[in-house]
N, C-alpha and C positions, 0 to 999 in steps of 0.2 A: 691677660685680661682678668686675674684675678680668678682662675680656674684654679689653681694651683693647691689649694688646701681639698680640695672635692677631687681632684685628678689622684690624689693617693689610691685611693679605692680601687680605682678604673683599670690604672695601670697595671696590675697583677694579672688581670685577665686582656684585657684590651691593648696594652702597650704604651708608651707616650705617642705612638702616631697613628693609632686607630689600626692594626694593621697585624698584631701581634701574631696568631697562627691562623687564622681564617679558617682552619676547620669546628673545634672545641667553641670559638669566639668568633662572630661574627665578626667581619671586614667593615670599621665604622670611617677610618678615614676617608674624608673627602667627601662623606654625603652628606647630603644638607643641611642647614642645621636644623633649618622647620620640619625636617625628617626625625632626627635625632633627638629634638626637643619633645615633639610629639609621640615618640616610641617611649621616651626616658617616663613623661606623665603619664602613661597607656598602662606601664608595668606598673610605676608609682599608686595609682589611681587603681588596680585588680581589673583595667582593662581586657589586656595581657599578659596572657600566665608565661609565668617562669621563672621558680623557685630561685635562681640567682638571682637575675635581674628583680624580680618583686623584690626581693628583700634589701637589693643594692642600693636600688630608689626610695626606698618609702620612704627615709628620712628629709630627703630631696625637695629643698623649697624651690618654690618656680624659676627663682633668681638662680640658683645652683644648678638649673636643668639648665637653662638660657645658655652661663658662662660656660658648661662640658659640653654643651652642643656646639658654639662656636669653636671653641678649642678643637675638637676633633673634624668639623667641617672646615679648618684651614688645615688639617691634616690632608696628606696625598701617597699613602703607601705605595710603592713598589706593584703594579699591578700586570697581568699580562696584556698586552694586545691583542685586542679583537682584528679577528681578519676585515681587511676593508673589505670583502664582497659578503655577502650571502656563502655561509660553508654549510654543506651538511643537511640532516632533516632539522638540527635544533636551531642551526641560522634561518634556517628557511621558519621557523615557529616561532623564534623572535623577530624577524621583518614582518613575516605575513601574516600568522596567528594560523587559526586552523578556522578558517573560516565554517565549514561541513557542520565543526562544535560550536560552533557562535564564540569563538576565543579570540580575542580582539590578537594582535602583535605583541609583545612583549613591549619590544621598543619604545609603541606611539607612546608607553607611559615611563618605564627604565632606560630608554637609552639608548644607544647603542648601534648598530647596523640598521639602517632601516630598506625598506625595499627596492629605493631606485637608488643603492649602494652607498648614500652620503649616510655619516652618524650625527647623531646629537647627542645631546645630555639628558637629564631626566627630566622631565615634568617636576613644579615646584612639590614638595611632599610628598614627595614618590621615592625609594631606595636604589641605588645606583649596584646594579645585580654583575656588572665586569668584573673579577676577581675575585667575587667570593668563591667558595669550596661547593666543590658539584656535590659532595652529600650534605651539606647544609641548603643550599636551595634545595633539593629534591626534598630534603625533611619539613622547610616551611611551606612546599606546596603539598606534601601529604596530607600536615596541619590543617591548612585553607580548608584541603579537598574533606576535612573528617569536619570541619565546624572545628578545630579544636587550638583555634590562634586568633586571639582576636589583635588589638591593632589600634593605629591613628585614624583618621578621618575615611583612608581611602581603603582599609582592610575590608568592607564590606564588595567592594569591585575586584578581588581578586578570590573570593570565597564560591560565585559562581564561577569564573574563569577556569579555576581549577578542576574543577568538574570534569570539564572536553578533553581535556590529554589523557591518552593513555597511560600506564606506567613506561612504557619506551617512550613516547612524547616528552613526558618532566627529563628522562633521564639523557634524550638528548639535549634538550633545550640547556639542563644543569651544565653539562660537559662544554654544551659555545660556552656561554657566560663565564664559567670557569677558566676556559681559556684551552679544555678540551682537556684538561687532567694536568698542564704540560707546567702546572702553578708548584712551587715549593713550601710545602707549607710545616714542613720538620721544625723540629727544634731549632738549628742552624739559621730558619729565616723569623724564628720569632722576633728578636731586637732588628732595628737599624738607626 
């Protein structure tokens, strides 16, 4: 789709399928691209901070966010499986949320196991949280929880969410989504 001269960049950290190490790099393959699109302008724009990505984007015309956001949301890396039930406290805080904190489910917006056992996909512009690395979610909910990340459109409704978890709360919740540690993310699975 004519991503191909913009994808040079990408690729060194990100991979050609979005999928590259999932710890160092976010897991982009396969999320949306009005996800993608709107994170790429977020960094571009000094929405959100992050000395790589700001400075990856800035040169970044809308047209050039567009074509790398489609390109990697028909990407589909390699991902673990989520258990079909409710596992654990951190399934149980992505189906249910932690009601007690006013913390909605994870799922009703990312995806994933919900509470009467079926899953879905994410909410449009929402990040699809299955496979990435349990210390990179736990680092972008620290973020949320410090004020210190901002975001697309829907980053202001995860900034009080984060608040209600404990530190054991994020660190289960990271570990489901993650796929519970059992993800390989070495060198060996950076290409496919």
């Amino acid at each position: 789709d004519g991503a191909v001269p913009v994808l040079a960049g990408c690729i060194a950290c990100h991979g050609i399928d979005g999928g590259w190490d999932g710890v160092a790099f976010p897991v982009i393959g396969g999320q949306s691209a009005d996800y993608l699109a709107t994170s790429l302008a977020a960094y571009r724009d000094g929405r959100r901070g992050s000395g790589i990505m700001q400075l990856a984007a800035s040169g970044l015309s809308d047209d050039e966010i567009a074509r790398l956001a489609r390109h990697y949301a028909g990407r589909r890396p390699q991902q673990p499986a989520l258990p079909a039930t409710i596992a654990g406290p951190g399934g149980a805080i992505a189906a249910e949320g932690l009601p007690g904190q006013r913390v909605p489910a994870c799922s009703s917006c990312h995806g994933g196991v919900q509470a009467d056992g079926t899953t879905r996909d994410p909410r449009p512009g929402f990040p699809r949280l299955t496979g990435q690395d349990r210390a990179y979610l736990e680092t972008q909910l620290y973020l949320l929880r410090a004020r210190a990340r901002g975001g697309g459109s829907h980053a202001h409704l995860m900034t009080p969410a984060a608040h209600g978890p404990t530190d054991a709360d994020i660190a289960a919740v990271a570990a489901f989504y993650a796929g519970a540690g059992n993800r390989c993310t070495g060198p060996s699975a950076r290409r496919s």
